[in-house]
C-alpha positions as CSV (number, residue, x, y, z in Angstrom):
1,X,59.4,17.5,42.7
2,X,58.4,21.0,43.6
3,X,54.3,21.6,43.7
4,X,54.9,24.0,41.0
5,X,57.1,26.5,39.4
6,X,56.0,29.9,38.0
7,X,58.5,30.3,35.5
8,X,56.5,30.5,32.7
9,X,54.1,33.3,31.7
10,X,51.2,33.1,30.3
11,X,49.1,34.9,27.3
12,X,46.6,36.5,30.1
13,X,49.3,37.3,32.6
14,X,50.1,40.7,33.3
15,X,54.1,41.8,33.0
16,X,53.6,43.5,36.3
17,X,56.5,42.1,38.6
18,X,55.2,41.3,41.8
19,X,57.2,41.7,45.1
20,X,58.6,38.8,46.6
21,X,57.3,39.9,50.2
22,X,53.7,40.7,48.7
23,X,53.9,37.3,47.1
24,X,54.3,36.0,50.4
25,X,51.8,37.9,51.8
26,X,49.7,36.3,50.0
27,X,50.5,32.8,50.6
28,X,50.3,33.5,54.4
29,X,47.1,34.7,54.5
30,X,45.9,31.6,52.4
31,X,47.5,28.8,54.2
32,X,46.4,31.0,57.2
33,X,42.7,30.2,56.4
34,X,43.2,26.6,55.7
35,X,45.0,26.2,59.2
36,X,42.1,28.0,61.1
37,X,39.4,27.0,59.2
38,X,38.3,30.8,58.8
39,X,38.0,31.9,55.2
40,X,40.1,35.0,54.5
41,X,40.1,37.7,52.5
42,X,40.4,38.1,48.6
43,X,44.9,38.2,47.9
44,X,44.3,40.4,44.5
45,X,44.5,43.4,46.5
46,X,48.8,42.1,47.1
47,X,49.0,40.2,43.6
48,X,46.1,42.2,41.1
49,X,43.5,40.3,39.7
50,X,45.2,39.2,36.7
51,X,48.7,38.7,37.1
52,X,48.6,34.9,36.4
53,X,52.3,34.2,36.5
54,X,52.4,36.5,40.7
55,X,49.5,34.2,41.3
56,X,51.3,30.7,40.3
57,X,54.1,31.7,42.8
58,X,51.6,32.4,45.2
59,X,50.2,29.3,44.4
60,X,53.8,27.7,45.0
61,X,54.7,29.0,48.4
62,X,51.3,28.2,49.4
63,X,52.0,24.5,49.0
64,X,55.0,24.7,50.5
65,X,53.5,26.3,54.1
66,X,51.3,23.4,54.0
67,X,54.1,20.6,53.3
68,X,53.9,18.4,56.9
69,X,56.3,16.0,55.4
70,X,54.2,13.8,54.9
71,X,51.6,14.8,51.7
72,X,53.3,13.9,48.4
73,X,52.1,15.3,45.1
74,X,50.3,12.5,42.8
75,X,48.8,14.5,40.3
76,X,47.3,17.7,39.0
77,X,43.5,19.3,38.8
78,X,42.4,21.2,35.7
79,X,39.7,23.8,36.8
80,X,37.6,25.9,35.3
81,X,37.0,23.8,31.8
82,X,33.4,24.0,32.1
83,X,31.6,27.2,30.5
84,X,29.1,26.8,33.4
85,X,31.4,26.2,36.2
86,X,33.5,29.5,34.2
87,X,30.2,31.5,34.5
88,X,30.1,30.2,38.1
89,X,33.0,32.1,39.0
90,X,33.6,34.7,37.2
91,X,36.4,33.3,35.1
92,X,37.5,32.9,31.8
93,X,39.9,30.6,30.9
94,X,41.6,27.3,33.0
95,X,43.6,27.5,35.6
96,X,45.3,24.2,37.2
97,X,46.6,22.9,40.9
98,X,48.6,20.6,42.5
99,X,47.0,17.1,43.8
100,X,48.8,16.4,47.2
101,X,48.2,12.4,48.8
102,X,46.3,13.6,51.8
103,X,43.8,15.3,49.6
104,X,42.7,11.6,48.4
105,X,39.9,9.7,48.9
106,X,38.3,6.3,47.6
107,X,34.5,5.1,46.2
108,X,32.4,5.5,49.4
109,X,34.1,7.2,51.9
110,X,32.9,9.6,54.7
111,X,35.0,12.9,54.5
112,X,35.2,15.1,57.1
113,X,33.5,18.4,57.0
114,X,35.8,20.0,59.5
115,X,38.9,20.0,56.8
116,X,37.0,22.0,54.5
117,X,35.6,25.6,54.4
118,X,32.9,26.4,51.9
119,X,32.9,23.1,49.9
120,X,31.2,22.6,46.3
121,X,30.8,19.8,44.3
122,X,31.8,18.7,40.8
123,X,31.9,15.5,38.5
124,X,34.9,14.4,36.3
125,X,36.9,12.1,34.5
126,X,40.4,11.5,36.4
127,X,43.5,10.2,34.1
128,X,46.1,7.8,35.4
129,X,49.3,8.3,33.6
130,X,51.5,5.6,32.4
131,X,54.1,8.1,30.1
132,X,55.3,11.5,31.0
133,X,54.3,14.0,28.6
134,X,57.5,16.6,29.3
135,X,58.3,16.0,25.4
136,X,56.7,16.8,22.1
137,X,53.6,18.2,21.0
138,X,52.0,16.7,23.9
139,X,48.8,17.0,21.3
140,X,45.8,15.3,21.8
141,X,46.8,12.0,20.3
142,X,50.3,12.3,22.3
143,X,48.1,12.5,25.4
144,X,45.6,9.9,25.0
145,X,48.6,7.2,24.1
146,X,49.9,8.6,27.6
147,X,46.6,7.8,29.5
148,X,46.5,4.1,31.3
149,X,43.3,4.1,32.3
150,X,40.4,6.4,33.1
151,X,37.9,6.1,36.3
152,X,34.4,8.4,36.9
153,X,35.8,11.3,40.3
154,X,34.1,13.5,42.5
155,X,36.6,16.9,42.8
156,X,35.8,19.1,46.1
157,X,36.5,22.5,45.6
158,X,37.1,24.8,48.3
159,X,38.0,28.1,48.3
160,X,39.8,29.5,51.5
161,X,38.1,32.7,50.4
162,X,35.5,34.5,52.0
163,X,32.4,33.7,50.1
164,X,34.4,32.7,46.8
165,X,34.4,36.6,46.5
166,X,37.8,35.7,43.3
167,X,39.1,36.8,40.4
168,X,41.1,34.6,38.2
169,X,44.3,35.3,40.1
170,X,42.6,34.5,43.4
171,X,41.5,31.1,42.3
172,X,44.7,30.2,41.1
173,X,46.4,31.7,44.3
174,X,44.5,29.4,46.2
175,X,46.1,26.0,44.2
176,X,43.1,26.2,41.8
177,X,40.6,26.0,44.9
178,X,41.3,22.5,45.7
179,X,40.0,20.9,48.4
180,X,39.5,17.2,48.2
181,X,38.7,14.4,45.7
182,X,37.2,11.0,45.3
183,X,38.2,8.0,42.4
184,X,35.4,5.5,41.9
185,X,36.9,2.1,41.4
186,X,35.8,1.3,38.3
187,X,38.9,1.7,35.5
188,X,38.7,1.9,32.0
189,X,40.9,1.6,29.0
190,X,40.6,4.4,26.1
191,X,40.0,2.0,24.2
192,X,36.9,0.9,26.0
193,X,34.8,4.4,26.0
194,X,35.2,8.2,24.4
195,X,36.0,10.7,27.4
196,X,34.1,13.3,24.6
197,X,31.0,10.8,24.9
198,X,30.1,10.6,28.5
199,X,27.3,12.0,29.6
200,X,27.1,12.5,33.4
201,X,24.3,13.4,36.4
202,X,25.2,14.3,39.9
203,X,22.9,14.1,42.5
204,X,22.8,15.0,46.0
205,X,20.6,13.6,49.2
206,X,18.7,11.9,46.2
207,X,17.9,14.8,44.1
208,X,20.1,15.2,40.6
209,X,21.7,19.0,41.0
210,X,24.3,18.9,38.0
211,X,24.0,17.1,34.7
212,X,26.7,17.1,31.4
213,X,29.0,15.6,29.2
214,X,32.6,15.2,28.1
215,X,32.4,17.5,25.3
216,X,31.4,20.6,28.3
217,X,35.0,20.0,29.7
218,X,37.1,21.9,26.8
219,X,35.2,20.0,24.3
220,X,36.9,16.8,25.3
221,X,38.5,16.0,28.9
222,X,41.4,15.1,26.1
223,X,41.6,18.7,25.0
224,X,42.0,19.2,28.5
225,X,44.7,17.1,29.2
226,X,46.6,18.4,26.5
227,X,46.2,22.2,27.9
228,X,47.7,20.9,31.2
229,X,50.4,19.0,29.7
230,X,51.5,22.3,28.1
231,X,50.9,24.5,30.9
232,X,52.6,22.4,33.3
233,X,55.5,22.0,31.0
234,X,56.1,25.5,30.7
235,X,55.7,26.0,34.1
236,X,58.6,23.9,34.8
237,X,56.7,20.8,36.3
238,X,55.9,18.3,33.4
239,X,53.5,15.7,34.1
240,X,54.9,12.4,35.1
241,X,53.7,8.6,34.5
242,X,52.1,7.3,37.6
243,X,49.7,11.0,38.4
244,X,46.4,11.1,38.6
245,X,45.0,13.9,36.9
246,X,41.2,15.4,37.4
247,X,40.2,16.8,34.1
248,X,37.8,19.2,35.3
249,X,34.1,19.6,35.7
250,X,31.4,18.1,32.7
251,X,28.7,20.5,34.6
252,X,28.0,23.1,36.9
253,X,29.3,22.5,40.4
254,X,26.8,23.0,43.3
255,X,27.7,23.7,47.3
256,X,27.9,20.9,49.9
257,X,26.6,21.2,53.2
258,X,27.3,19.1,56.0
259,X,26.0,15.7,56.1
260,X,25.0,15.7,52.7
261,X,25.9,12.1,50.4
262,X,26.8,12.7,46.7
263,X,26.5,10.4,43.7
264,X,28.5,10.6,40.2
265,X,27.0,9.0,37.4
266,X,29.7,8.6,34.4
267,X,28.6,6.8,31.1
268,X,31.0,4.2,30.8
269,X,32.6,5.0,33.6
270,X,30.0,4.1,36.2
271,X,29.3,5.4,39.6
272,X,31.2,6.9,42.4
273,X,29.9,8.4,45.9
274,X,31.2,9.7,48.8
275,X,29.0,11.4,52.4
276,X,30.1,14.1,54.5
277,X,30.1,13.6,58.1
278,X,27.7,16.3,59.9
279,X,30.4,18.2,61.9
280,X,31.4,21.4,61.6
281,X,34.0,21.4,63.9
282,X,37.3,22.6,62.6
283,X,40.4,21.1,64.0
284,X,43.9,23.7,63.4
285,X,46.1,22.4,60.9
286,X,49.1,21.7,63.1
């Protein structure tokens, strides 16, 4: 399966057809950044600021320079559900990214601070699919019957550009500013908690820095499932049973620096942690 395809369009997307070498203009100077470690410029001056569907193919050849071989997609990120997190950057609607294997890590873990750039935190629910949704209404009610089981996650963002200077096509450019991710262990059946109910309080060296609840992520991390499962349909890349799928943020995300150790508290859901190891040192993507 491809990372994504940019076939669809989109409501916000401009009709503006975007060159094929500016597209990959674009994608090289991303992957570029990610490679050296050296945030880069802003790609809107190539794509425009709002051409969703130029950005998406961005998006897709900018996954591709980075395929080793060895990453595999597992899932999908929904970003920019929270009003905060929207006001954070400058957006105003979702965007979504590809979740790749090496991107992955579990309850506890020390990340490196090399592989990431200008790292921020957020809190979410992840989804572990046991249906495809690639049929239907892929509704609400379609979707939760799809979820197997839900777990508390730390999402990384990182943009790869300079000083998250974006518009909405830069973000999305930039696989929806993914950087890394952390599941707790702690599964749950539906059937066990409300996703809408949650409440949830993020702290960092100690000190809480980000507090909120299901019903800031889209109103329900369910209604955001849903918009994914629609997007990446028309996109060309439904979502398939066995992804993991980070519903986006129930609070305002807030920057990491290194050595720092973060906490995720999800009602219901429990805890999940992860610390950052205090070097900056940054490693070339080979």
């Amino acid at each position: 399966m491809s990372a994504t395809t940019a076939h669809g369009d989109n409501s916000s997307a401009t009709s503006t057809n975007i060159d094929d070498q500016l597209v990959a203009e674009a994608a090289a100077r991303l992957a570029g950044a990610m490679r050296t470690g050296r945030p880069c410029a802003a790609v809107r001056d190539l794509i425009g600021p709002d051409n969703v569907a130029a950005a998406y193919r961005v998006q897709e050849q900018l996954n591709a320079l980075l395929d080793d071989g060895r990453r595999t997609v597992i899932g999908r990120k929904i970003g920019a559900t929270s009003a905060a997190v929207q006001q954070q950057l400058g957006v105003d609607q979702p965007d979504f990214g590809v979740l790749f294997s090496d991107m992955a890590f579990t309850d506890g873990a020390t990340i490196p601070m090399g592989r990431l750039l200008q790292p921020k935190a957020e809190a979410e629910v992840a989804f572990r699919l046991v249906e495809d949704l690639a049929t239907g209404s892929l509704d609400v009610a379609q979707c939760r019957a799809a979820v197997g089981e839900a777990v508390a996650a730390i999402e990384i963002v990182d943009s790869r550009i300079r000083e998250w200077d974006i518009s909405f096509a830069d973000t999305v450019a930039d696989n929806a500013s993914s950087g890394v991710f952390v599941l707790g262990d702690r599964w749950r059946l539906l059937s066990e908690f409300e996703p809408v109910d949650v409440t949830m309080s993020m702290s960092i060296d100690g000190t809480v820095v980000s507090s909120g609840s299901g019903a800031d992520c889209l109103g329900d991390p369910l209604n955001a499932l849903s918009w994914l499962a629609r997007r990446a349909r028309e996109f060309g890349n439904p979502l398939e049973a066995g992804q993991i799928i980070l519903s986006g943020a129930l609070g305002p995300m807030r920057p990491l620096h290194p050595g720092a150790q973060i906490t995720v508290t999800i009602g219901g859901l429990g805890d999940v942690s992860a610390s950052f190891t205090p070097d900056l040192e940054v490693t070339e993507h080979e």
